[in-house]
N, C-alpha and C positions, 0 to 999 in steps of 0.2 A: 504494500500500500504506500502510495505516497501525498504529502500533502498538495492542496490545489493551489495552487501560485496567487498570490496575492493583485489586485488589479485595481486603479484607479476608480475610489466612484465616494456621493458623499453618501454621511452617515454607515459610514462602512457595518456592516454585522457580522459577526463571531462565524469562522468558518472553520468547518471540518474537515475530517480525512476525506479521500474519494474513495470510496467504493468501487470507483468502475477501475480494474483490472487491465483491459486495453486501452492503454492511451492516445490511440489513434487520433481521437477527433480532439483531445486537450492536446497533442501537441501540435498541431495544426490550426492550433486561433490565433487571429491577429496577435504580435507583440503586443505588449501593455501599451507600450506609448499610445496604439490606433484605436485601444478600448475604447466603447462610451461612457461616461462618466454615468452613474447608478445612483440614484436617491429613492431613499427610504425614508424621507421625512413625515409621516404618518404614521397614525398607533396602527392601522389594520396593515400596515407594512413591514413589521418586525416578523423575523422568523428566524426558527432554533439554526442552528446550525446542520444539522444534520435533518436530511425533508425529503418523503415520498411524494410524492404528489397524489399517485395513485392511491396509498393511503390515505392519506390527508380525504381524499374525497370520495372514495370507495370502499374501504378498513373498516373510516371512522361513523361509516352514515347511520349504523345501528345506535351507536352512542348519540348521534343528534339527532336520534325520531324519526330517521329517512329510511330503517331498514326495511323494512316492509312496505313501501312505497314504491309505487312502479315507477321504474327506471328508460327500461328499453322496449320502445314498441313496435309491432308491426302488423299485415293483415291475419298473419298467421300464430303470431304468440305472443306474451308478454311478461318480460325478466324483471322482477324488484332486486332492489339493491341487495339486497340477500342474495337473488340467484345469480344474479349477473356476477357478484361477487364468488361465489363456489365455480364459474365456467371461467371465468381469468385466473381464479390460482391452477385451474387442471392446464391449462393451454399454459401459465409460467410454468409448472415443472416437466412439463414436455420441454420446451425449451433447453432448461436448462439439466431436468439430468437425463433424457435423451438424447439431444440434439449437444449439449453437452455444452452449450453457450456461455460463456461469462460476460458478467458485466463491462459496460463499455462494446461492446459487440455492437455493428447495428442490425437491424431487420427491416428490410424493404417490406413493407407494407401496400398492395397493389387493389383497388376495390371503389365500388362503389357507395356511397352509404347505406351502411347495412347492418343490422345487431353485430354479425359475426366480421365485419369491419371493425366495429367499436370494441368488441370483448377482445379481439387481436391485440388493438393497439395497445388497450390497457396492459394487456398480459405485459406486451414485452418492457412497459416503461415499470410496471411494479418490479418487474426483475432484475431490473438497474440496465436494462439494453436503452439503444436510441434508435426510436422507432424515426422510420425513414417513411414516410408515407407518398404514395404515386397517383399521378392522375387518373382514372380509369381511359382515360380517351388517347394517352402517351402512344407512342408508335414504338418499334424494336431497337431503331437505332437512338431516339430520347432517351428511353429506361437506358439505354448501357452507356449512354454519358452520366447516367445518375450514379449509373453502376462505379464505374471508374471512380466516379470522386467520392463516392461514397466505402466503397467498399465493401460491400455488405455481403455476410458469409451463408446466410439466409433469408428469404422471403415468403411471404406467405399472402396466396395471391387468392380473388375469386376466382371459382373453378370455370368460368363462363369468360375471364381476362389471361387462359394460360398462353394462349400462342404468342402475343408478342413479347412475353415474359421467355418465355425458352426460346425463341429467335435469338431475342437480346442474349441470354446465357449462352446462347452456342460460339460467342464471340466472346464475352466475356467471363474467363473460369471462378472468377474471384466466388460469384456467385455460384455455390456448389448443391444448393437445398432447395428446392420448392415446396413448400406445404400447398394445401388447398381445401377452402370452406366453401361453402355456402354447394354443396357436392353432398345432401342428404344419405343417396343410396350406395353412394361409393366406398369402401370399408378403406381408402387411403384420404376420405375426408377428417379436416382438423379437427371435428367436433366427437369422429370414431376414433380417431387415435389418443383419445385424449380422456377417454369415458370409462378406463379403468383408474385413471386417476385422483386419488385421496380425495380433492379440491381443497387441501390444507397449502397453503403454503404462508412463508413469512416475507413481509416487505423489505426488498433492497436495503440496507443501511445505507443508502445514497447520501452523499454531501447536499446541500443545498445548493452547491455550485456542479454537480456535476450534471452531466448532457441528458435531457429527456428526448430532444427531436431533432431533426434535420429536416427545416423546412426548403424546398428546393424553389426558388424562384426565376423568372428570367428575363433579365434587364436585355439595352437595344443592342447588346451582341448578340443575344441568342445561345449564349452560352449559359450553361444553368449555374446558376449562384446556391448556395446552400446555407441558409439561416440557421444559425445552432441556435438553442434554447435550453434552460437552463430547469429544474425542478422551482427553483426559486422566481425563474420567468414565469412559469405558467402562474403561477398560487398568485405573485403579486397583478398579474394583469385581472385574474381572477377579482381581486380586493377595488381596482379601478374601477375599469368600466362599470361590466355588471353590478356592482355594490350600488355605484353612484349616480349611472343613469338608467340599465335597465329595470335593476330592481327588481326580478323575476320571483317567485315564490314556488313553494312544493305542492302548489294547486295546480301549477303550468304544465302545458303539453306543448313541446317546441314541434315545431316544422320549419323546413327552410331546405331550400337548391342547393347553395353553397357544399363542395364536398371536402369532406375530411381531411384530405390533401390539401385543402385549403389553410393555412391558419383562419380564417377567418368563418372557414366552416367549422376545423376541430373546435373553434372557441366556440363558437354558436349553436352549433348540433353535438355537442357530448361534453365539454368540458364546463361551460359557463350553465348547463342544467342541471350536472353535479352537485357544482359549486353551492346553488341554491337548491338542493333537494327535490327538482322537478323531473320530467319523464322528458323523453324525445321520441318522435314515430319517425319511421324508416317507410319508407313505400317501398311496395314491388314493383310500382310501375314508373315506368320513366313520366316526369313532370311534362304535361303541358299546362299551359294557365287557365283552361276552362275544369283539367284533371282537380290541380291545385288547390283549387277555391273547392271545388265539390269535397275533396278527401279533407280539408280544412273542418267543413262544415261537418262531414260524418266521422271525422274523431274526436271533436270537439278542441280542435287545439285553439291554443289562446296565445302563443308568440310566433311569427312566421319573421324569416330570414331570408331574403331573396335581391338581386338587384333592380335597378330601377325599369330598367326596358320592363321585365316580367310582372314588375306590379303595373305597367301600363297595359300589358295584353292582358292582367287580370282583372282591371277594376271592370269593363264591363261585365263579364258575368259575375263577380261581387255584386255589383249592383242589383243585377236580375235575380241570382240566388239568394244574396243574404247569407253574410259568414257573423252571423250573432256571440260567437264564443268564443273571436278575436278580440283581443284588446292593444296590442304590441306589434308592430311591426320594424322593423330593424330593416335597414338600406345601406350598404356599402357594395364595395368592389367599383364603382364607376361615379362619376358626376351625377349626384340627385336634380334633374330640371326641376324649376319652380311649377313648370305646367304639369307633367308627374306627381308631385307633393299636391297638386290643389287637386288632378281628376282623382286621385286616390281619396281624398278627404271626402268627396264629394261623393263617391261611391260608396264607403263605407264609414263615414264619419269620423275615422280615425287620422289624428296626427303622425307621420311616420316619424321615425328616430332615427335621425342621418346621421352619418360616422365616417370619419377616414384613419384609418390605421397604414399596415405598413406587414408582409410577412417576416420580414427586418425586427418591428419593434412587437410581435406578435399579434397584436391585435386594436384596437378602437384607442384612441388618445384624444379626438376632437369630436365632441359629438354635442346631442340638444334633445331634448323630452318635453312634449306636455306645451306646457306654459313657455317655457324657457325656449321653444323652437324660433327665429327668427326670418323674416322671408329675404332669399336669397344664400343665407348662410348656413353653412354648414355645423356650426356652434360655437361651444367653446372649450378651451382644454379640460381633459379631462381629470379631475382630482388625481394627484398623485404627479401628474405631468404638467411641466412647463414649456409653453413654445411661443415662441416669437419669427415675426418678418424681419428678412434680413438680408443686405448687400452681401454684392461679391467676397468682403472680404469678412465677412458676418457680422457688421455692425447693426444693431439695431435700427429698423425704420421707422419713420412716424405713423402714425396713423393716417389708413385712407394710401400707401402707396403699396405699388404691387415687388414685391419678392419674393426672396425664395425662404421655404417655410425649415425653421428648425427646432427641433425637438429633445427633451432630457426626461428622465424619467425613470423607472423603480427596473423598466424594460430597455434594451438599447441591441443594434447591430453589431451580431458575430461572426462574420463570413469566415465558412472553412477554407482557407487556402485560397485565398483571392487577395489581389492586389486593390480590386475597387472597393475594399475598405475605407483604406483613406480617402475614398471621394464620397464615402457614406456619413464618417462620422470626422471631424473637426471640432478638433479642443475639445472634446466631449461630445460634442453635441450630433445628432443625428438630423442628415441633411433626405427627405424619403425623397426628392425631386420634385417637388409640387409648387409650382408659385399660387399665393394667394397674397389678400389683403383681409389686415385687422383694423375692424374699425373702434372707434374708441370707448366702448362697451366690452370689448375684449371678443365682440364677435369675430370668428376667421372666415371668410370668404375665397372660394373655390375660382383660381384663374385657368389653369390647365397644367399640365406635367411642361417639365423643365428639359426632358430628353426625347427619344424619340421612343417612346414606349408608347404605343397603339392600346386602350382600353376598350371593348368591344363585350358589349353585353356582359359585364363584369368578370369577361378573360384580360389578362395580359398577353399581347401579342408581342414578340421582339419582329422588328421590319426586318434585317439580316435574317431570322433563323427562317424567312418564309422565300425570303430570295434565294439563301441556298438551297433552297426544296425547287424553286420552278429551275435554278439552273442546273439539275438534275434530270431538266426532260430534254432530250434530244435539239426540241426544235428552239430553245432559248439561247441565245447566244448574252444577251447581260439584263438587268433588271433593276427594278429600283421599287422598294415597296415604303409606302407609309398610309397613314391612317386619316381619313376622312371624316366633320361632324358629319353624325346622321341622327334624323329627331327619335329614331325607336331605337337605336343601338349605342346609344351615346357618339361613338365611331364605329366607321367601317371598315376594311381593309381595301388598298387600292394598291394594284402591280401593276407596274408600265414597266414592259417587256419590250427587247428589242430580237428580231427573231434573226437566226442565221439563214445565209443565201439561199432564194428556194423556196424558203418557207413562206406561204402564205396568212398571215393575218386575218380571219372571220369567226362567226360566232362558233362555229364546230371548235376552232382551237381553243377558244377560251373556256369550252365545258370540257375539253381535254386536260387541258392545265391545272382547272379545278380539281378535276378528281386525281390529277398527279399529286398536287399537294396535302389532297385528303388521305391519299394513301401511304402518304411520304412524313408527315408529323402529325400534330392533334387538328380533327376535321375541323374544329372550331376557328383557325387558322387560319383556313385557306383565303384566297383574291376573293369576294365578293363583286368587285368591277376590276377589268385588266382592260389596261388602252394597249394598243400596239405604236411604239416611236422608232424611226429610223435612228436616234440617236437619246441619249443622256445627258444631261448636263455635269461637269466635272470639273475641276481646278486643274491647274497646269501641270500639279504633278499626278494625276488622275484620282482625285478623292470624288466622290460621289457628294454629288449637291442636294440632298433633298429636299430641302425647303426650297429650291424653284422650282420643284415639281408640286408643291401645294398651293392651293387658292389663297389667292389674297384676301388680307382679314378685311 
């Protein structure tokens, strides 16, 4: 065992041994110097030294009144905190004394949202692993750049996501295990191999500093970035938001799009229900928005999670149907419009709760509720967190002008093995790329992103990782992709292609190209409109110009 290295932050708290055995991912965090600076200045932000998380909010739920309350739901069954708790310690000691896993190990995590997603995740983070969680929609060649920098010596994938999981393996050996849930009748399912076991086990003795996740996200290279997060991240993002603006309770039934792979889903769909002793339903069917509102109505849920485009295809049939048993609705991943906020209000009477976070600082830091919502604005920091507008050189601005937005708090950016740390975090401070303006109420207002990062119905597109996908079709010879407003998607994607000799330019190509990069990265990706240009515009030493390929403001 060795101790966890000491790291810039204020109100420092008393740290423990680490637990985790492989140090793969502590020895690949930023140097200290490029840490963000950590405050804990609040009573509901103190924590021992030594912190499960998994306990903290699964162990402990019998002791605070939540044991027998349903947890995990779906059309087909439903686990209380008691039972969900017996099916994660059988899947942790698989793990760990079949699979033979030690702490610090990670586990690719590959699913939809799903019970047998969530009891996964939990298993491996109680057992001191650092669960790596994947998009369900990722392609073979994504997962093995996951693979690569993650390293993961196991995954445990749905039985219905194995193919691009073992494509990727067959290139990458690192990855030696696949397990597989949500595979009932199959006797090599997680849930049969796992069913002679005790369901006893005991929580990690994890430090409070050591690694619960690896959130994988990806900025405008298109290369995957990887968020490490901390047991002490998750509890305090926990005591933020949630505590302070959603305020949730153990009467609540969550729903919500957002998937697990998300930070922004783990916090919304499993972790932030925990926290407050409330349930979450899992659908088996894939979400459309007239689906949504209906399964709303007949489980009776009472918080939904979802982006803004989807609450606009939802409020008409909200209106028509009547979702009575909603009270909370929660908005991130994209630009909330004001015109959005008012049809939704107007269909169902409810104020939405807008938020901007970061899979960096794990979750919600500026948000607004109720009364306190303000039109136009996005809110205001969230307790626990301080953010200010700010110049180039991060001076403070006045109010009323536009910069770039930075951020301090109990959470902050820990890229594994990446150099764009230090363009994330400065003097402490965490920079997520968003220019906004604060006016002098302390509201922050929403101007747009700072780089070239395409948001798109509450996906992150990188422009690069889609241009390398169409210059993978024969008939492309260069490309240039960036993102477009649009009123139902927030942005769209747009490719202007330039085709090699020969090739002809018309509507057949462009549904060609389409399904090349549908099949080539996550469909959600792909051109939505591709022009065809005889040429690019470029600088003299040939960098790609892409703001003169956007509309003038």
């Amino acid at each position: 065992m060795t101790q966890t290295p000491t790291f810039p932050e204020t109100n420092a708290q008393s740290r423990g041994v680490s637990a985790q055995a492989d140090r793969f991912v502590h020895e690949r965090l930023p140097p200290p110097a490029q840490w963000p600076s950590l405050r804990y200045d609040r009573p509901e932000l103190q924590f021992p030294a030594h912190l499960n998380l998994v306990e903290e909010l699964l162990d402990k739920a019998p002791a605070k009144g939540f044991g027998d309350n349903p947890l995990l739901r779906s059309s087909r069954v439903t686990f209380s905190y008691a039972q969900a708790l017996e099916r994660v310690n059988r899947i942790a000691q698989l793990l760990t004394e079949d699979m033979g896993l030690v702490p610090g190990n990670r586990v690719l995590l590959r699913g939809g949202n799903s019970i047998g997603m969530a009891l996964a995740w939990l298993a491996v983070v109680k057992a001191g692993l650092i669960a790596v969680a994947t998009m369900p929609l990722l392609r073979a060649r994504e997962l093995g750049d996951i693979i690569d920098k993650a390293q993961p010596v196991v995954a445990i994938c749905d039985a219905t996501l194995l193919l691009e999981l073992e494509q990727a393996r067959q290139d990458h050996p690192a990855l030696r295990t696949i397990l597989k849930f949500n595979a009932p009748d199959d006797p090599g399912d997680l849930g049969a191999l796992c069913a002679a076991k005790s369901g006893v086990f005991s929580p990690c003795p994890t430090a409070a500093d050591d690694i619960a996740l690896m959130a994988f996200t990806s900025g405008t290279t298109g290369k995957p970035k990887a968020a490490v997060h901390t047991h002490r991240d998750v509890l305090a993002a926990c005591e933020a938001w949630p505590r302070h603006i959603l305020r949730a309770t153990p009467d609540d039934i969550v729903m919500g799009s957002p998937p697990l792979a998300f930070t922004f889903g783990l916090g919304g769909m499993l972790i932030f229900p925990m926290w407050a002793g409330a349930s979450v339903y899992y659908p088996d069917i894939a979400y459309t928005p007239e689906a949504m509102v209906r399964l709303i109505g007949a489980v009776g849920a009472t918080i939904c999670y979802t982006a803004p485009t989807f609450y606009r295809q939802m409020a008409p049939f909200a209106r028509a149907l009547g979702i009575p048993s909603l009270r909370l609705c929660v908005s991130a991943g994209e630009a909330l419009p004001d015109a959005t906020r008012t049809l939704w209000r107007e269909a169902t009477g409810i104020e939405m709760i807008d938020g901007i976070g970061a899979t960096e600082m794990f979750h919600i830091f500026i948000s607004a509720a109720g009364a306190e919502v303000r039109h136009g604005a996005i809110g205001k920091v969230v307790p626990g967190y301080t953010a200010k507008v700010v110049n180039d050189a991060g001076e403070a601005l006045p109010p009323g002008t536009v910069g770039k937005l930075a951020v301090i708090g109990p959470t902050g950016c820990k890229y594994l093995a990446d150099e764009r740390q230090s363009r994330y975090v400065k003097d402490g401070w965490n920079y997520p790329g968003d220019a906004f303006v604060q006016d002098a109420d302390g509201y922050f207002f929403y101007q747009a992103r700072d780089d070239d990062m395409i948001i798109t119905a509450g996906y992150n597109v990188g422009g690069p990782e889609v241009e390398d996908a169409l210059l993978r079709h024969p008939a492309v010879a260069e490309c240039a992709v960036i993102g477009l407003p649009d009123a139902e998607r927030g942005m769209v994607v747009k490719a202007f292609c330039v085709l090699k000799p020969g090739v002809t330019g018309d509507d057949a190509l462009v549904k060609t190209l389409q399904e090349h990069v549908k099949a080539t990265i996550a469909p959600f990706k792909y051109p939505r409109q591709i022009e065809f240009r005889d040429s690019l515009p470029r600088t003299e030493t040939g960098k790609l110009q892409r703001f003169k390929l956007r509309p003038a403001p």
